[in-house]
N, C-alpha and C positions, 0 to 999 in steps of 0.2 A: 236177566230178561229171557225172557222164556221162547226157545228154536223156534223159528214162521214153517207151520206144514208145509212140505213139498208143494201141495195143491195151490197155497196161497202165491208160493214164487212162481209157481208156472203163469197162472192169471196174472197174476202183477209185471209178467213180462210180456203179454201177449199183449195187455191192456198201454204199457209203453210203446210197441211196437205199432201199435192201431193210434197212439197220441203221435210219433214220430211221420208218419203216412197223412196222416189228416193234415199235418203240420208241412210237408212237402207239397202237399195236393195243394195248401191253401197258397204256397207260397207261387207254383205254376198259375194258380187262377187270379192273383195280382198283378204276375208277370204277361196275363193278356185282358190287364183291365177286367177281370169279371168283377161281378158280386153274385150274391146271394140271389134268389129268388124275387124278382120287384117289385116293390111298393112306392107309392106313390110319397111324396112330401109331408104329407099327414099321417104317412104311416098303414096306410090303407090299402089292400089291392084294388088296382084299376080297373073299375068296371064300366064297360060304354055297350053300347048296342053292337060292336062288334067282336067284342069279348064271349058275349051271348050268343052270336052266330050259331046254328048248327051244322056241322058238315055234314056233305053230302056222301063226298069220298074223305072220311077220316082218317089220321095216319094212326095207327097202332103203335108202333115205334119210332122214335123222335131218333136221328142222325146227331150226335153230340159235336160238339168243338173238341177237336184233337187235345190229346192229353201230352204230359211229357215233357222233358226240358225243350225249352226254343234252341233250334238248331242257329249254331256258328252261321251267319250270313254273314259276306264279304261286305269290307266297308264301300259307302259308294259314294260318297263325296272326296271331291279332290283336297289333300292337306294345304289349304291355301297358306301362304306368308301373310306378312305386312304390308300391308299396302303403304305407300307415301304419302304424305301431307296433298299433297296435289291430286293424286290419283281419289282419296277420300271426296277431296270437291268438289271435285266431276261427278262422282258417285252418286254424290249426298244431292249434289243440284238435281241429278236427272230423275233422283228419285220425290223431291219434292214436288217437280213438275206429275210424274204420274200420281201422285197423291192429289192435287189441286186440281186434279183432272176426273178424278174421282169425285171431289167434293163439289164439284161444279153439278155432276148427274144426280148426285145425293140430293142436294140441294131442290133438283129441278123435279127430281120422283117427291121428294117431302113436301113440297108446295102444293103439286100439280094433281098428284097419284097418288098421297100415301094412304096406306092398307089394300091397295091394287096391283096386280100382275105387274102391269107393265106401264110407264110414260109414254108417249107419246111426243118425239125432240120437236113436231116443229110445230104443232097444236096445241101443244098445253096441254093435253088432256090423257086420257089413260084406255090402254087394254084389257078384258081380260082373255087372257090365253093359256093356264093351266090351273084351273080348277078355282080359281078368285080365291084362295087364301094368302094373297098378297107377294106374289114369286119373287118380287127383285127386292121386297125387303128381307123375306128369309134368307135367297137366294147370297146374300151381301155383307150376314151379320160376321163371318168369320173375317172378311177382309175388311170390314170395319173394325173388327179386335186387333187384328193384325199392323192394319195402317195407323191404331191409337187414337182412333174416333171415340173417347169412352163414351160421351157422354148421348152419342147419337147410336151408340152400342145401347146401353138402358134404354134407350127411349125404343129404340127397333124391339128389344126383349122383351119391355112392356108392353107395346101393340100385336106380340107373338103368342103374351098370354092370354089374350082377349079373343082368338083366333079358337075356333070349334074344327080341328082337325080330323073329326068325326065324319064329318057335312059337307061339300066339296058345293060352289055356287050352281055348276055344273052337272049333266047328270050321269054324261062320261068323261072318263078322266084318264089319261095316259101313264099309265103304270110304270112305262120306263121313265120318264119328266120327271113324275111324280116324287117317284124315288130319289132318283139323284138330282134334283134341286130341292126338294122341300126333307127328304126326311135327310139326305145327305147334307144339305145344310143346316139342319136341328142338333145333328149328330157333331158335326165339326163345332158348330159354336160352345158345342156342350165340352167336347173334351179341350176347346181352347179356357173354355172361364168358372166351368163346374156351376153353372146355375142349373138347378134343378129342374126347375120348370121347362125348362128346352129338351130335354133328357122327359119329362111327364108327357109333355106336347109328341116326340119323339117317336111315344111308344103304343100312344090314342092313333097315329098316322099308321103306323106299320102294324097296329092290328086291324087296321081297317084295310090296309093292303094284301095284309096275309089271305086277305076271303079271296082274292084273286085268282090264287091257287087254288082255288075249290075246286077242279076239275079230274076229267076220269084217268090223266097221266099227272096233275100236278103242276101242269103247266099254265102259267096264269096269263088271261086273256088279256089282249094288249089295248085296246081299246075298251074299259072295264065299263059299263052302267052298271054302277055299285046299287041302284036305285031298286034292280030289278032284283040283284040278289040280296038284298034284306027284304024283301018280298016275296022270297023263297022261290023263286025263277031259275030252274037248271041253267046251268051255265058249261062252257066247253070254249074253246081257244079257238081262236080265228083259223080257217083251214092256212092261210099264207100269212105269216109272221113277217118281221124285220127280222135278220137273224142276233141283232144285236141287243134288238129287247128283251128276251128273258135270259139272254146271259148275263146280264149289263147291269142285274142288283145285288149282285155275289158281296160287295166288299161294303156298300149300305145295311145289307141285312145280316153279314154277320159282325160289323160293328155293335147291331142293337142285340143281339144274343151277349157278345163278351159283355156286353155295360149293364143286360139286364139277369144275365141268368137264364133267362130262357132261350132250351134250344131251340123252338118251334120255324126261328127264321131264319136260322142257318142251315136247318134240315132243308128248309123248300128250297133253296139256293144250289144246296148240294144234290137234288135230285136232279136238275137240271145238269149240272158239273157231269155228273155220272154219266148221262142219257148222250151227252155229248162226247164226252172222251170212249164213251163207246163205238158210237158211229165215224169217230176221227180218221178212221184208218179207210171206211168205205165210203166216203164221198166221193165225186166224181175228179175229186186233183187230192189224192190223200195227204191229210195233213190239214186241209184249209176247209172250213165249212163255209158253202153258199151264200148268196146274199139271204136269200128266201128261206125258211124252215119251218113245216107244213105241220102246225102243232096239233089237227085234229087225229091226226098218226102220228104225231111225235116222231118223223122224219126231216133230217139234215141229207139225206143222201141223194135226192132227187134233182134240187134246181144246178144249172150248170154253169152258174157263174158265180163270180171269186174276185173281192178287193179286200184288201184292208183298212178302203175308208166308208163313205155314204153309208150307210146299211149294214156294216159290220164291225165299224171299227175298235168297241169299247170291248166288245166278245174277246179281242185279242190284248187289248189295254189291261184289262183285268186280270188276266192269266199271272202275269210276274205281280201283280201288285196286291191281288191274294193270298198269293206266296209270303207276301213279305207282312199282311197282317196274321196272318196265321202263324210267325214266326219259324218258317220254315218245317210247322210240324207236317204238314199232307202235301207229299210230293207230289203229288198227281197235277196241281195247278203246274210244278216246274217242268213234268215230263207234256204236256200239251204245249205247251210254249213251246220247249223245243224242236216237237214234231213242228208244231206250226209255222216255223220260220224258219226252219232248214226249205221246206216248201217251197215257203217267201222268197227266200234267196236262189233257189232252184229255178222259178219262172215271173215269180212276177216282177223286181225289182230291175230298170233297166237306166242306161246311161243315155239323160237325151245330148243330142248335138246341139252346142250352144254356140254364137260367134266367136267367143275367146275361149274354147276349146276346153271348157271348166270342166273338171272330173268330178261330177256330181250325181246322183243318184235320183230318180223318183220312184211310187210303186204306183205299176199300171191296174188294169182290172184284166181280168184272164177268162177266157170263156173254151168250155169246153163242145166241139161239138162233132159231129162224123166222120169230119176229116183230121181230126186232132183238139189241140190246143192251143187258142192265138190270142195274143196279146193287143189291148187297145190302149195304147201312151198318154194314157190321160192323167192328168196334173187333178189335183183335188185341195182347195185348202182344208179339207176334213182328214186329209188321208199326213196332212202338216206332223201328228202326233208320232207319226212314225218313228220320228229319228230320236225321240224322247224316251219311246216304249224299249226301241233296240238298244240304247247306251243303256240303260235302270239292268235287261235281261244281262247285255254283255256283262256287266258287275255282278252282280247277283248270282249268274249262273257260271260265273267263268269261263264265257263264250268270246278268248278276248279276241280272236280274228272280228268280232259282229262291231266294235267300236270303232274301228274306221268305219261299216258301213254305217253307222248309225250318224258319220257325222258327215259323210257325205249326200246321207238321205236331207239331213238337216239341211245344207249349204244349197242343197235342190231346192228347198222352199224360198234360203234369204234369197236364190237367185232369181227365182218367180217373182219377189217384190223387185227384187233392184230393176227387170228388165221391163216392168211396167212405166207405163207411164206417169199415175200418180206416185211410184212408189209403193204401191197397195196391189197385191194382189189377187187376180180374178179366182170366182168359187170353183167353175169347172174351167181348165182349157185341155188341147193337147198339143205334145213336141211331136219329135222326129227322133226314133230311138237309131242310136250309132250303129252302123254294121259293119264293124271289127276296128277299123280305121275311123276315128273321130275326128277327125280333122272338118273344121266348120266348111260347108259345100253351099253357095246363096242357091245355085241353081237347083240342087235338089230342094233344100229349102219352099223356091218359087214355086216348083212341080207341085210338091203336097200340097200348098195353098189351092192350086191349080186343082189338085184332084179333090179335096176336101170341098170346095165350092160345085164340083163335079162339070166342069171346064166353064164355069161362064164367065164366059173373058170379060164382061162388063163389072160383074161383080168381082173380080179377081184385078181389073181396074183401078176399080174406086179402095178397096182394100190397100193398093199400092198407093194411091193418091193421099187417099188420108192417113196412111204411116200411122192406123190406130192397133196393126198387130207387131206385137215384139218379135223382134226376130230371136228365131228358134220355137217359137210356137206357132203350130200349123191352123189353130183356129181356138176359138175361146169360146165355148159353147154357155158359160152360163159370166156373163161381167159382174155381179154382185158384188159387193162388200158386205157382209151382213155382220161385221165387229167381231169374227170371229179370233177367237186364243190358239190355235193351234199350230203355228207357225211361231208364235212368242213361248207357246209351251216348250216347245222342243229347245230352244236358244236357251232359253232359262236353266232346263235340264240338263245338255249340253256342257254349257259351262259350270257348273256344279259338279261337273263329274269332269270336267277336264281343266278348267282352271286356266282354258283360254281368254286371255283378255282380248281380243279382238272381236268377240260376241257381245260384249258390252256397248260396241259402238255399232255393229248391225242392229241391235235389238235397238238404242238409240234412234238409227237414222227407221227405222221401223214406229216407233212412235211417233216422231214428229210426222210424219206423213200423216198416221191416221188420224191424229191428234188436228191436224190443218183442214183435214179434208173433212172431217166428221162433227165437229164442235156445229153445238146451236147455242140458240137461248135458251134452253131447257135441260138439255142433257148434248147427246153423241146420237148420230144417224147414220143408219146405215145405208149403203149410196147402191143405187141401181145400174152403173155403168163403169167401172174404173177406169175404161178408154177414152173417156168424155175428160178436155182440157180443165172444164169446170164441171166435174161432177153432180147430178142430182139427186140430190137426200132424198132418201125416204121415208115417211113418219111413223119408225119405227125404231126400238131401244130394246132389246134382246136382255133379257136380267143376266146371262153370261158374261154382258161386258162388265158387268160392277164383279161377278165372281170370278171368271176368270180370266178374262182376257188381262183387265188394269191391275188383277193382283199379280200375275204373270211379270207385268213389265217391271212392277215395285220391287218384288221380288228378288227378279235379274240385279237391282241395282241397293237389294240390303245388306247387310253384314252376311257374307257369306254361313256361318254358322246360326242364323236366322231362319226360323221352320225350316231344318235340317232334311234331305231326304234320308238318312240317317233314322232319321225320329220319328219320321211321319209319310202317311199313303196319301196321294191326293186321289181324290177319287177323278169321272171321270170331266166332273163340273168344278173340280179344281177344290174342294173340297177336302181339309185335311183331317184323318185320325191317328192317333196316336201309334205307333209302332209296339210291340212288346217288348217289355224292358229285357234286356239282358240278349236279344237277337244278333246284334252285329258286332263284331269281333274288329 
């Protein structure tokens, strides 16, 4: 056989070398769920009226999905045991119960609502409140796979592909809603059962979203009439944002980049990421961005007030949970978390004084103003997500001083329920934060009631008479119930990550509360008063309770190794995607 030219081995090595690479690259782009370039089921690219758009402000350069092995992430589920014959009963009972509990509202939206937003628990009849493409049944389809509804799964994904997610009934539509219940719930059900159509439906949504971003920073309007810009209507961002909306589709929109290939929606996400971990350091409390962010200047630095719930809370929810779909390749989501809750821990987080003297945690709201910095001890059940967000960071980032606080933020919320009177507790109240010595004081206690009613002895009175405030809460400015999960999120998380059995029985006496106090004929309502002996329903059904509050409590009580936080990101509507293989050690 006759010698190969030098020239031949050289090519034949370079050309091994470029097979060997292609071969690694392919093997990283599995490991975060990519594919190729997407087409639709037929094999077609997707072409809608939004496809076609034309930009105003075009990007020239597209921001890619981090390349590179997925970084060693610490495991973050606790190694549970065996549980006992006994201990499984309980389990298995209490999870039946929130299953039956679910299928009761299923039932009453299938009857009453279906292909509508929302039921309506004591009417009969239906809302719409996020663009009529039918919210509580998208909103649901993953906790329907989840709780082994199949057949009421098909029928939900059939009525999902009849849906024009082009077209909204509406002709403005909530971009941050939008997002995380319709495309985030497209996206979970998709990587829970791989039908395609949810994954095509998916990708009509979030190009129709993407136009959002049409704007002279990038920044997409939050309040969108999609009507006016297919009509070629300049568009620009509200001067006064939410701060928590355009931070708040980070782990939505690069879900649909990994699944489809394209970077277009991971870019817009990460220009906001950027825009923000730059101004992180010169806010007015460094570290923590505003309620308010002034998008017509694409400034965080201006408004002077700071929680991490109402108005902000998902901004900070997303930072570790990005982290963790991105398989730890862009540090930048880990280094803003940590600025951001060293902060936290700095000023906002305080101990209120309770009567049995519980060491427990809430996070107030902090305002900055010419004399300083002062704190307003207000209770939140939005701000509930807390102690879930801090246990996920403490793991993840090996902050382990932060897992006490995260579980004593937690035990602040189950104490909010316990000291109510339904067992259910109110949207907004406030305590009495401890100064130094905690020791429960009624008379101080008395006084703030006293000053919070700002002295009228009549009305500080009848408060005392009617024994409708808990003690240790100085006033309850908002009594709602409105079904909200984030007091059952954190319990869930919690014990997932600690392996405490005694969170199974709070999360318990937690359901049956809401479960007695919320049941109709139709679905779950949410009540207008929690200090009321007999609470009054409201004729209202929130599509969060099917996605996350009732998945929340099912959850708490499945097979511990059952949607793993391990395996999987919830987004911020409880929504799960798939993790990247090979990330946690």
């Amino acid at each position: 056989m006759p010698a190969m030219p030098k020239r031949w081995l050289f090519l034949g090595t370079i050309v091994f070398v470029l097979i060997t690479a292609l071969y690694k690259s392919q093997s990283w782009r599995e490991n975060l769920q990519l594919s190729g370039p997407y087409h639709s089921s037929t094999g077609q690219p997707r072409s809608t009226k939004w496809t076609r758009y034309k930009q105003r402000y075009p990007v020239s350069s597209f921001k890619r999905l981090p390349t590179g092995k997925p970084r060693k992430i610490p495991t973050i589920q606790y190694a549970f045991g065996n549980e006992t014959p006994e201990e499984r009963q309980i389990r298995e009972e209490r999870q039946r119960a929130v299953k039956e509990s679910f299928a009761h509202g299923w039932k009453g939206y299938r009857e009453r609502a279906w292909g509508k937003d929302e039921v309506t628990p004591l009417t009969g009849m239906y809302r719409t409140t996020f663009g009529g493409w039918a919210a509580t049944l998208v909103d649901s389809l993953d906790t329907l796979w989840m709780m082994g509804f199949e057949a009421e799964f098909d029928e939900a994904v059939g009525a999902v592909a009849q849906i024009d997610f082009t077209t909204p009934q509406s002709d403005i539509i909530n971009v941050f809603e939008t997002t995380i219940r319709y495309l985030g719930g497209l996206l979970a059900a998709y990587d829970l059962s791989g039908r395609d159509i949810l994954l095509e439906k998916a990708v009509d949504l979030g190009d129709m979203l993407y136009v959002a971003f049409d704007t002279e920073f990038r920044i997409p309007v939050a309040r969108w009439n999609w009507t006016n810009a297919l009509n070629g209507a300049p568009q620009a961002p509200e001067e006064a944002i939410i701060v928590a909306e355009p931070t708040s589709l980070s782990l939505e929109f690069t879900r649909l980049s990994q699944l489809t290939g394209n970077p277009k929606y991971y870019d817009a996400i990460s220009r906001i990421t950027d825009l923000f971990q730059q101004q992180q350091s010169r806010t007015k409390f460094p570290g923590l961005w505003p309620l308010v962010f002034y998008g017509s200047r694409a400034d965080t630095t201006t408004h002077n007030q700071f929680s991490l719930g109402a108005m902000a809370d998902s901004l900070y929810e997303y930072l570790p949970k990005e982290y963790l779909l991105l398989g730890g390749a862009q540090p930048q989501y880990r280094e803003m978390y940590k600025s951001a809750i060293k902060a936290a821990k700095q000023a906002m987080f305080f101990r209120p004084m309770t009567p049995d003297n519980r060491d427990i945690l809430m996070s107030g709201i902090l305002k900055r103003t010419e004399t300083g910095l002062t704190l307003a001890p207000e209770g939140q059940h939005l701000v509930c997500f807390v102690g879930g967000m801090v246990a996920i960071g403490a793991k993840i980032f090996s902050l382990n001083d932060d897992l006490e606080i995260a579980k004593k933020l937690t035990y602040g919320c189950i104490w909010a329920y316990e000291a109510s009177q339904l067992g259910i507790m109110p949207e907004v109240f406030s305590t009495i934060p401890c100064r130094g010595n905690c020791e429960w004081d009624e008379e101080r206690w008395k006084d703030e009631i006293k000053r919070t009613v700002s002295g009228n002895e009549e009305l500080y009175e009848e408060i005392m008479r009617e024994d409708t405030l808990p003690q240790g809460f100085s006033s309850i400015q908002d009594p709602m119930y409105l079904l909200r999960p984030e007091a059952i999120e954190s319990v869930f998380i919690l014990y997932r990550i600690t392996g405490d059995s005694t969170l199974l029985d709070k999360g318990w006496k937690m359901f049956e509360a809401i479960e007695k106090h919320t049941r109709t004929e139709f679905a779950h309502a949410a009540l207008s008063d929690v200090r009321e002996k007999v609470p009054t329903q409201m004729d209202k059904t929130e599509s969060f309770w099917f996605a996350e509050t009732l998945k929340y409590f099912y959850l708490l009580f499945s097979e511990p190794s059952f949607m793993s936080l391990d395996d999987y990101v919830f987004n911020t509507e409880a929504h799960v995607f798939k993790r990247p293989s090979g990330s946690t050690r």
